[in-house]
N, C-alpha and C positions, 0 to 999 in steps of 0.2 A: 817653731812648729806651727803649720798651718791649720787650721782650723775647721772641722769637718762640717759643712750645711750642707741643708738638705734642700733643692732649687726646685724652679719650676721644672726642669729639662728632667732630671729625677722624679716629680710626681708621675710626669707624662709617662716616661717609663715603667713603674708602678703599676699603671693603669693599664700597661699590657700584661704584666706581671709580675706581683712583688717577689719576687724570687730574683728578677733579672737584677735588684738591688745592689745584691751581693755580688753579682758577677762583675757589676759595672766599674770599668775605673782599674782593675788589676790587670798587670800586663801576661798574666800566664793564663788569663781566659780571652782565646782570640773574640772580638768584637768586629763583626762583617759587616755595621753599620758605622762603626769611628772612623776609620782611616776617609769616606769619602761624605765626611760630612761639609766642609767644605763646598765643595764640588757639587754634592746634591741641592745645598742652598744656593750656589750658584745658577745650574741648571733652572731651578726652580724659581726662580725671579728674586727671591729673600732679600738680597741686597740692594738693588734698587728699588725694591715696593719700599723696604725700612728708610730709605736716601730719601725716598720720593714725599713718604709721609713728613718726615720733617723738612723741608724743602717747601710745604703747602707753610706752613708758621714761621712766622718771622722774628726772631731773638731768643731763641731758648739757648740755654746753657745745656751742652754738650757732653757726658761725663761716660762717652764709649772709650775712651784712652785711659781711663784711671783706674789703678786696680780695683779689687773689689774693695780693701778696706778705705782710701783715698777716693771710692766714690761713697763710700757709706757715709765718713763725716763728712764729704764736701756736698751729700742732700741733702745733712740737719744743718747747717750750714744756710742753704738756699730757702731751706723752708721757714727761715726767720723772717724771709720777706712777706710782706702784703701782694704783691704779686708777681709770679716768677713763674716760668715754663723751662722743664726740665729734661730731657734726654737721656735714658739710663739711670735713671733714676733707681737709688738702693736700700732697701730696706731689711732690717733684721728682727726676729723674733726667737729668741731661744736661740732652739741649731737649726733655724730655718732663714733663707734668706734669697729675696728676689729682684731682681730688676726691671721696672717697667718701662715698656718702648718707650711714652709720651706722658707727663705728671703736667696738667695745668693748674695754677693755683691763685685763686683770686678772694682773698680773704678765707672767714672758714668753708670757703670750697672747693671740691679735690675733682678736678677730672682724669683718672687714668685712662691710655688709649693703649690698648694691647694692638699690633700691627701685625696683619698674617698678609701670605702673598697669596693665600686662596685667594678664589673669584666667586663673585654674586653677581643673581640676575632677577631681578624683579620676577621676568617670566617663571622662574625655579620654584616661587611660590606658595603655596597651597591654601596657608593659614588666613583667609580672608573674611570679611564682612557680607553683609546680603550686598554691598553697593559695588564689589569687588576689590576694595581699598586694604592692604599687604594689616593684619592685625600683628602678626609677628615673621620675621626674614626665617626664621631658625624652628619652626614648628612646620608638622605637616597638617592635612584635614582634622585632623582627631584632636590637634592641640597639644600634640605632643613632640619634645623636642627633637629633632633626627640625630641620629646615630653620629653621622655624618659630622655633626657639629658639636656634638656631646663635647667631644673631647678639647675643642677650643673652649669651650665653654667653662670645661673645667679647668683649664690654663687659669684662666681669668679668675675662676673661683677661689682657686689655692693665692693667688695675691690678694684677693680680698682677704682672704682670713689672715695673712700674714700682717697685711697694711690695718688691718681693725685692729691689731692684736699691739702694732708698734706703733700707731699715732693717738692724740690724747684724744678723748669720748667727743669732744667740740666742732669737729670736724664733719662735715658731710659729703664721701664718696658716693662717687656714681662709674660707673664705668664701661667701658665703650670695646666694641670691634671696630677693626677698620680693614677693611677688604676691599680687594680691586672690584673695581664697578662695570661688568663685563659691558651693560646697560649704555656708557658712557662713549664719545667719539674723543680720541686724540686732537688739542687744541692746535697743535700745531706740527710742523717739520721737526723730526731731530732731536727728540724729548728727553729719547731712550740714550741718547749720547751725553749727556746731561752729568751720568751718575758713572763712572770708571773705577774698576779696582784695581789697586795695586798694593805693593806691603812695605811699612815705612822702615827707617834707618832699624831696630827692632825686628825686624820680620814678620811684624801685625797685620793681618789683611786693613785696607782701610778701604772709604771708598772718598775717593773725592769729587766732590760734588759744588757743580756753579749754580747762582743762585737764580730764581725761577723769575723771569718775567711776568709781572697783571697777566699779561695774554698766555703764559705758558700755563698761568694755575687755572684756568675756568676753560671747559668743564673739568674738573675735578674728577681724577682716573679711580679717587678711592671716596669708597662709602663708608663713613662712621656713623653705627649703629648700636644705641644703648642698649643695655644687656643687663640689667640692673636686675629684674623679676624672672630673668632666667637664674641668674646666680644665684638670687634667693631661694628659689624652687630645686634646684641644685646641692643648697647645701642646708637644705629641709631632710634631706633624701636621706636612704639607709643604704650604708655601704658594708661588703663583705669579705671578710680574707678569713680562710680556712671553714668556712661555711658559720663564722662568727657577725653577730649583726653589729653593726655602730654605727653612729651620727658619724656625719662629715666632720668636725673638731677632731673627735676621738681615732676618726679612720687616717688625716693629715697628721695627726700627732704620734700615731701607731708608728706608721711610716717615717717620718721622719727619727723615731728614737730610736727603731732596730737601725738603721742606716749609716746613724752616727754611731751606732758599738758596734757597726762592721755585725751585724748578726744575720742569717741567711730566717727569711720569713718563706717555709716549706708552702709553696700553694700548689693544689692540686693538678693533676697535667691530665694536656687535652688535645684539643684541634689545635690552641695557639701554639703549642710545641711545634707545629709544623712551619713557623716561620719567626721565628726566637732566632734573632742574631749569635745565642752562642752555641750555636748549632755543629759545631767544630766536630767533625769527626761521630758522629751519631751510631753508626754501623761497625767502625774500626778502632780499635784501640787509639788512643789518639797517640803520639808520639813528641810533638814539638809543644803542647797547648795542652791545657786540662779543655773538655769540656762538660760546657755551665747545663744542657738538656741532657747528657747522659747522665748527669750525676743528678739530676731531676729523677728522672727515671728507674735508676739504682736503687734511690730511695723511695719512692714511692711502691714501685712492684718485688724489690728484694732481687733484681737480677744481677747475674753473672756477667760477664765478658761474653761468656758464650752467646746469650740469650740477645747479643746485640748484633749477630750476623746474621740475622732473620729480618726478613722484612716484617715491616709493620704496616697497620691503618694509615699509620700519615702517608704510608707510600703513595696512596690509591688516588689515581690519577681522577685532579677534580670532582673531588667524590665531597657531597655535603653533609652527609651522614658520619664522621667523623666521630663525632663526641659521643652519639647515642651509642656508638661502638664500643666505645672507650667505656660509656657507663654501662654495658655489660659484660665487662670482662675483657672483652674482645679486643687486645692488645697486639699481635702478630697474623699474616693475613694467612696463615694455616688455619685458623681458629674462622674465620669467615667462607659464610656458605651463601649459595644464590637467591637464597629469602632476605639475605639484608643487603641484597643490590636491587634485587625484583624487577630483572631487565627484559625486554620485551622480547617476548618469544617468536614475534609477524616477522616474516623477513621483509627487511627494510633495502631501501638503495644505499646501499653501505650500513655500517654498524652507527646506533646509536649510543649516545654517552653512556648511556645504563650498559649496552654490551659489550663497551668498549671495556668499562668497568671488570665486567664480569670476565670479559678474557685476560684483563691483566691478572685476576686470579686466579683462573682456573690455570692458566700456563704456567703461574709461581709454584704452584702447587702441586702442578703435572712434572717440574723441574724441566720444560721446555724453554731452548736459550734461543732458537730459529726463530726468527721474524712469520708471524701469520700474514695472508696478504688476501684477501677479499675477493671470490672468483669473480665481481666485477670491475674490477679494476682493468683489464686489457679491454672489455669494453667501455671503458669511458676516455682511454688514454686513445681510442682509436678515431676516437670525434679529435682530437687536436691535430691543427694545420699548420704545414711545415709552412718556412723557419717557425722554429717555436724561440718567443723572446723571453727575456729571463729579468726585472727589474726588481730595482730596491731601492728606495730615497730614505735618504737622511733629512730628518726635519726639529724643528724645534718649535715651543710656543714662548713669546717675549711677553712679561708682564705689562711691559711700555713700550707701545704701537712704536713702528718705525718711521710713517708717515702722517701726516694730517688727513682727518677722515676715519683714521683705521682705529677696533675695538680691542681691547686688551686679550692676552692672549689667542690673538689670529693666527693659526698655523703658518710658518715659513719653512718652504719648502728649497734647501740650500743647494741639494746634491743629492746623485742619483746615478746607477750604474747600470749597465746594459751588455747583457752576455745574449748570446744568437744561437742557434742548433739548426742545422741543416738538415736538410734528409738525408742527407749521405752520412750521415755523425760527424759532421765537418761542427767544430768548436771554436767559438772568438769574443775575446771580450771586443765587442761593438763599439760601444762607445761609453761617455761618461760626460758628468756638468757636476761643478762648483761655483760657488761665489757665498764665499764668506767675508769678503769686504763691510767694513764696519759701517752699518749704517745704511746700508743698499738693501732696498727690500726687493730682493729675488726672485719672488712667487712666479709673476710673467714671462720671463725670460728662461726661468725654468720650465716651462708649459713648451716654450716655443720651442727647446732646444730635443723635451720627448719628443712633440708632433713630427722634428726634423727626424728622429731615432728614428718612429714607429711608423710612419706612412708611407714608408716603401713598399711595404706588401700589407695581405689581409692573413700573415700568420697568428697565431694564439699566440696570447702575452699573460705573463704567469706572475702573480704578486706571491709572497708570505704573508698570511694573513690579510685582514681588512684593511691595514694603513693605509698603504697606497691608494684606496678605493675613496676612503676618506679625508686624505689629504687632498685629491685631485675634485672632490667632493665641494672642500673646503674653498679650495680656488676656484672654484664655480662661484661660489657664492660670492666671493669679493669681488670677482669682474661683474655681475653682476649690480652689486652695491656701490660700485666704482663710479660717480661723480665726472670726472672726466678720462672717459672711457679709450682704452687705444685704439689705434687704426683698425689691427687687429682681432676685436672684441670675437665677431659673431665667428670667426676659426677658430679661435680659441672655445670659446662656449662646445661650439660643436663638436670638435678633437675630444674634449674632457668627456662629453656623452658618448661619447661613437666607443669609448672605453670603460665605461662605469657604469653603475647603476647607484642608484640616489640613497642615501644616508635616511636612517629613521627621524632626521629634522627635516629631512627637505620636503617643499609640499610638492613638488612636482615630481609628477612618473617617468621615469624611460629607463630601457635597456639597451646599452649599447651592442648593435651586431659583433661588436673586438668587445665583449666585456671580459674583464681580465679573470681569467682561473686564478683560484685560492690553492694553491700548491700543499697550504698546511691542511686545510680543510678535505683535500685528496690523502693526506696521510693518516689524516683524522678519522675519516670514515672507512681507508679501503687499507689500512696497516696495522699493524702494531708490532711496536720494536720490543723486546723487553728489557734490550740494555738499556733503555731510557725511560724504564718502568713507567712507559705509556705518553710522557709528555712529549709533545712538537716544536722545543723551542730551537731554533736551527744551531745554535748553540750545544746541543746536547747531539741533535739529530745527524749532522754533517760529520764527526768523526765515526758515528753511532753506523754509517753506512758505507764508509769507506770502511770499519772493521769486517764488515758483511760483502761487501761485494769481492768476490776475488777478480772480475774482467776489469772492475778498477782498481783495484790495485797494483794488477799486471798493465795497466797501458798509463797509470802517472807515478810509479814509483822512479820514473827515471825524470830528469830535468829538463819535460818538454813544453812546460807550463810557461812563457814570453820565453821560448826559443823563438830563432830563425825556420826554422822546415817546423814546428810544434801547433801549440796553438798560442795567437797573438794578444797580447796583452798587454795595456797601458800604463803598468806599475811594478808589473814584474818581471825579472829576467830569469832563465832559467831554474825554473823553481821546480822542486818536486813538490808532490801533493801530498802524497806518500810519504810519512817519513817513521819509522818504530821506532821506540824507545828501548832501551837497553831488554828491557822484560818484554819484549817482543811486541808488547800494543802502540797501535796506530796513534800519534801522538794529534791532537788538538789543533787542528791548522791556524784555528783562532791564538792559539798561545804562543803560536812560534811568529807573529808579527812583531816585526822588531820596536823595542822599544822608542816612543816617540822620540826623544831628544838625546837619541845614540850618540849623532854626529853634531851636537850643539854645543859648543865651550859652554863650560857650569856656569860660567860670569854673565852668560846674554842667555838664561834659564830665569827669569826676573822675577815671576810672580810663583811658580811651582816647585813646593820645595822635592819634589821626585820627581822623576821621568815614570810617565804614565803609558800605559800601552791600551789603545783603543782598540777594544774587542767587543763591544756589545753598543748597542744602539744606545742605551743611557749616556756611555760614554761618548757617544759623536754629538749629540748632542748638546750636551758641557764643553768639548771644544769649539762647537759654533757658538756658544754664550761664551768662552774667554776669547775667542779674536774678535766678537762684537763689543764684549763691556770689560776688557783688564786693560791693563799697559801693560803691553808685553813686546820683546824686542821683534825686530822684522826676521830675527832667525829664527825664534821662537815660532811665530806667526806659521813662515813658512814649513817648518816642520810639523807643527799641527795638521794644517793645508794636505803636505805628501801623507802623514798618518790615514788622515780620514779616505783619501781617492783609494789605498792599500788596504780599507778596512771593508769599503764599500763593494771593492772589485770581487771583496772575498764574501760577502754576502751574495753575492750574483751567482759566483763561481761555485758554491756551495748548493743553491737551488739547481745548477744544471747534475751536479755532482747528484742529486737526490733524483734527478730526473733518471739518471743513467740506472741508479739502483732499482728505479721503478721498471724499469723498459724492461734490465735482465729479469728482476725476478715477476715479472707477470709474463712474460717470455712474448717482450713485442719487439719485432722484425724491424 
C-alpha cells in the first residue's frame, strides 16, 4: 500500500484553494489542468531551465530516475558525505514529503536551490537604495513582497519547514531561487539544442542532456538569488482557512493532516471559483464526472440542480467586482442591478468595459438571445480598404536563446497565415509561412515572407487582438539589437512600422499608415454576442457566428471551402464550414480538426503517449517546443508540421468568417 504525502505541488494547490485538496488525484473529478501538464511545462521552458541549471555544476548525483522511496534513502545515504551535490534530493517529515531541484552540501552547510523557468530583470526592480542598487529582486517600493512572487516564495517556504523539521538542529540552511536572467546574452550558437526530450525504455519523460563547455556556461542564462529573509518573513506570517487565524507550522500541518484522511477542508467560494480546474459542468448536471465547484456551491448556498441553470457573477465578462458581489449575497446575475456596474452613461465611440458589462446583464435579464450591434459600427467598417487581409502568427518564447547574442525568452515567430477579401466577396487563403526546424531561428525570414504577403496593395490588414502587434514589435527590436545586421535591415525596420505602432516598452513613436485593425477590439466595443456571455476569444466567438448568421450558413454549408470553382485553400479540400450536429447546433470548426497523428503508425508516435489535436494557440505552441527540444520521429515531425498550417489556416479563416457576420448584420454593401 502506498503511502499518502502531502508535497510541494499539493501546498501550491492549497494555496489556490484548500478545498481543491480533496478533488485532487480522484479520477471521477475531471481535472482540466492534469492531462496537459506535461505539455504545459514543456511549452513553458521547465525542462530545459531544470537541464540547464544542473548542467552549470559539475558532479552531482542525480536521483530524478528513483522512485520516491529509493530516492529518500539514497539522500540519507549521500548526506553522510562531507561534501556532496545532490539532484532531487528527498526529504520526509511525517505525511509530508518534498523534493528539491539542487542540495549542496559542504560540511554543516546546506544550500537548497529551488529552479523555476520564470524570468527576471534587474530592470523589473523597484526595491532600491538612495544609490539605485537592487535591496531585494522580490519586493516592490513599499518593501513588500509582490503577489507575483508570493507564491514561489512559498514553494521554498514549505521545504524549509519540512527540511528543518527532518535534518539534525547542526545544520545551517539557506536557500536560494534560481531564475532565468532575462538581463543576460546567450554565450554562444545552439545552447538550446543542448537539452532534448525523449521517454526512456519505461515511458518516463527524460531529458538528455550534453555536457556544457567553460565557453557555454558564462554568461550564465540563470540568476540565483537568496531568499532566506523572505522565507523568514513568510512564515512569521498569519495564515487563514475558513476565516480561522494560524501560524505557518500549524496552517502546513492543517493541510497536510486533512489531505492524508482524504477530508474535504469546506473553504468559502468566490472570484477563485471562476477559474478552479474542477469546474466540470457548473451550469449542467454533470453526467460522465462529479463536479468538484458545483459541489462547493451546493454547499455553501444550499442549492438545487435547478438553481445551477441560471447564470451567475462569475459569468460577467471581465468584471473585477466579483467578490464584493458575492459578499453581498449577490450570487446569480438576476440579483445584479446597474449600481454595482456604475457604467458610464456619455456615449462613448463604441461601448466601454463598464457597458459592455451592463448589457451583458440587462440582455440576461431582458432573456434576449439576438446579438446587440453598436450603430457605429457600419461607420467604422466603412474606413476599411479593399482587399481586406486577414492574419494570425503562431509564435513561441524559448527559455534558451537560439542563437549567440540573443536574450532568454525573445519571441520567435514560426508561422503565420494569410486569408484575403476582395471587394467583390471574392475569398482566398493567400498564403502561409513555417519553419519549425530545430534550431533555426525564424524571426527574419518570417518578416520577409509577410512583407512579400502584404505589399502588393495598400488594403487593411486585420490582427485578433495585440499579438501580432507585439510580436512584429518584438522583431523590431532584435533587428535592431542585431550585432551583425542583414542586407536587408532598414526594409525590414521599415515594413514592421508602416504596419504597427510601438508596444508600451518601446521608446520610440510612430504609427503605421497600414497599421493593422484589432478585429477583437471591433467586437469588443461595437458587439455583443450573448451566446458567448460577452467574451471574444475566437474560440468561442467563430461557431458563436456562424450559429447567427444564416447568409453563412447558406453559402458554406456545402464543400466549397479548397474546392476547384470554391474558395482556395492551402490545407483543405472540400470542406464544409458548416456542419450540425445531430441536435441541430452548428458544431465547433476547431473540434472537427483532425486528430494530429490520425495517419502515423503508433510505433513512430515516440515521445506522446495520445494523439493531440491542435486547437488553440497554447497548443501550436507546445508543438513548436516539441519539434525544437523532443526526439521525435520524422513522421511524427511532419504530422505536427500539416497540424499546425490546418490550425493556422483556420484562425484566419475564422476572422474572415467574423468579418462576413459583421458586414451582414451592420448591413454593409
Amino acid at each position: 500500500m502506498n503511502t499518502r504525502y502531502f508535497t510541494k505541488s499539493l501546498f501550491k494547490l492549497a494555496l489556490e484553494c484548500p478545498t481543491k485538496l480533496y478533488y485532487f488525484g480522484k479520477p471521477e473529478y475531471k481535472n482540466d489542468q492534469e492531462e496537459d501538464a506535461f505539455l504545459e511545462a514543456l511549452k513553458a521552458g521547465g525542462y530545459q531551465v531544470g537541464a540547464l541549471a544542473k548542467a552549470y555544476i559539475d558532479g552531482g548525483v542525480d536521483l530524478q530516475d528513483c522512485n520516491n522511496e529509493q530516492a529518500y534513502q539514497r539522500t540519507q545515504e549521500l548526506l553522510k558525505q562531507n561534501k556532496v551535490t545532490i539532484f532531487e534530493a528527498l526529504f520526509r517529515h511525517e505525511n509530508m514529503q518534498i523534493r528539491c531541484d539542487i542540495l549542496i552540501k559542504d560540511g554543516d552547510k546546506l544550500e537548497i536551490i529551488e529552479v523555476k523557468s520564470s524570468s527576471y530583470s534587474d530592470k523589473d526592480s523597484e526595491f532600491r537604495d538612495q544609490s539605485g542598487k537592487v535591496i531585494s529582486e522580490f519586493r516592490n517600493k513599499k518593501g513588500e513582497i509582490y503577489s507575483d512572487w508570493e507564491d514561489y516564495l512559498l514553494d521554498v517556504a514549505m521545504q524549509s519547514y519540512v527540511i528543518s523539521k527532518a535534518l539534525p538542529p547542526q545544520y545551517k540552511v539557506s536557500y536560494f531561487l534560481s531564475l532565468v536572467d532575462k538581463d543576460q546574452i546567450c554565450p554562444v550558437d545552439g545552447l538550446n539544442q543542448k537539452f532534448i526530450i525523449n521517454r526512456d525504455s519505461a515511458g518516463r519523460i527524460k531529458i538528455t542532456s550534453k555536457k556544457l563547455s567553460e565557453e557555454e556556461k558564462e554568461p550564465r542564462l540563470l540568476r540565483t538569488i537568496n531568499v532566506d529573509t523572505h522565507i523568514k518573513e513568510l512564515m512569521c506570517a498569519e495564515y487563514e482557512i475558513n476565516h480561522a487565524s494560524m501560524s505557518f507550522q500549524a496552517y502546513v500541518e492543517h493541510l497536510a493532516r486533512e489531505y492524508v484522511a482524504d477530508r474535504k477542508i469546506v473553504d468559502d467560494i468566490g472570484k477563485k471559483c471562476a477559474d478552479c480546474q474542477f469546474n466540470y459542468s457548473f451550469h449542467t448536471e454533470p453526467k460522465d464526472f462529479k463536479s468538484g465547484i458545483r459541489e462547493c456551491w451546493k454547499s455553501a448556498l444550499k442549492w438545487q440542480d435547478k438553481d445551477f441553470e441560471s447564470s451567475t457573477v462569475l459569468d460577467i465578462w471581465n468584471f473585477r467586482g466579483k467578490e464584493k458581489l458575492i459578499e453581498q449575497k449577490k450570487f446569480k446575475l438576476e440579483q445584479v442591478n446597474k449600481d454595482d456596474i456604475n457604467p458610464e452613461e456619455k456615449d462613448l465611440d463604441g461601448m466601454s468595459q463598464k457597458q459592455r458589462q451592463w448589457r451583458q446583464i440587462e440582455m440576461y435579464q431582458a432573456e434576449r438571445t439576438e446579438p446587440y450591434i453598436h450603430p457605429k459600427l457600419k461607420e467604422v467598417m466603412a474606413k476599411w480598404v479593399f482587399p481586406l487581409h486577414f492574419i494570425d502568427f503562431e509564435t513561441c518564447t524559448v527559455a534558451i536563446p537560439f542563437h549567440k547574442g540573443q536574450k532568454p525568452y525573445a519571441s520567435l515567430a514560426f508561422q503565420f497565415s494569410h486569408h484575403i477579401v476582395q471587394s467583390d466577396g471574392t475569398i482566398e487563403h493567400k498564403g502561409e509561412y513555417i519553419d519549425a526546424r530545430p534550431g533555426v531561428f525564424p524571426n527574419y525570414d518570417f518578416v520577409r515572407a509577410l512583407k512579400r504577403e502584404l505589399e502588393q496593395d495598400n488594403g487593411s490588414i486585420f490582427m485578433y487582438a495585440h499579438h501580432e502587434n507585439s510580436t512584429l514589435n518584438a522583431i523590431y527590436q532584435q533587428l535592431k539589437a542585431e550585432s551583425n545586421k542583414p542586407a536587408d535591415y532598414e526594409s525590414l525596420c521599415n515594413f514592421i512600422k508602416s504596419i504597427t505602432k510601438p508596444t508600451g516598452s518601446t521608446k520610440e513613436k510612430w504609427q503605421g499608415p497600414r497599421c493593422m485593425v484589432d478585429l477583437e477590439e471591433v467586437i469588443r466595443k461595437y458587439t455583443y454576442l450573448p451566446a458567448t456571455n460577452g467574451r471574444t476569444t475566437m474560440k468561442l466567438l467563430f461557431p458563436a457566428v456562424l450559429n447567427l448568421s444564416t447568409a453563412i450558413q447558406q453559402k458554406f454549408s456545402q464543400p466549397i471551402y479548397g474546392s476547384s470553382t470554391g474558395v482556395k485553400s492551402h490545407n483543405f479540400n472540400d470542406w464544409c464550414i458548416v456542419e450540425k450536429s445531430n441536435d441541430g447546433e452548428i458544431v465547433n470548426p476547431y473540434k472537427r480538426l483532425p486528430d494530429v497523428f490520425q495517419h502515423v503508425p503508433r510505433e513512430d508516435v515516440q515521445l506522446l503517449e495520445r494523439a493531440e489535436r491542435i486547437e488553440e494557440g497554447g497548443m501550436a505552441s507546445t508543438a513548436y517546443a516539441l519539434m525544437q527540444f523532443s526526439d521525435i520521429s520524422n513522421a511524427e515531425r511532419e504530422a505536427l508540421k500539416k497540424a499546425l498550417q490546418r490550425y493556422c489556416e483556420l484562425d484566419t479563416l475564422a476572422m474572415v468568417m467574423v468579418y462576413e457576420f459583421l458586414k451582414e448584420k451592420a448591413n454593409v454593401l
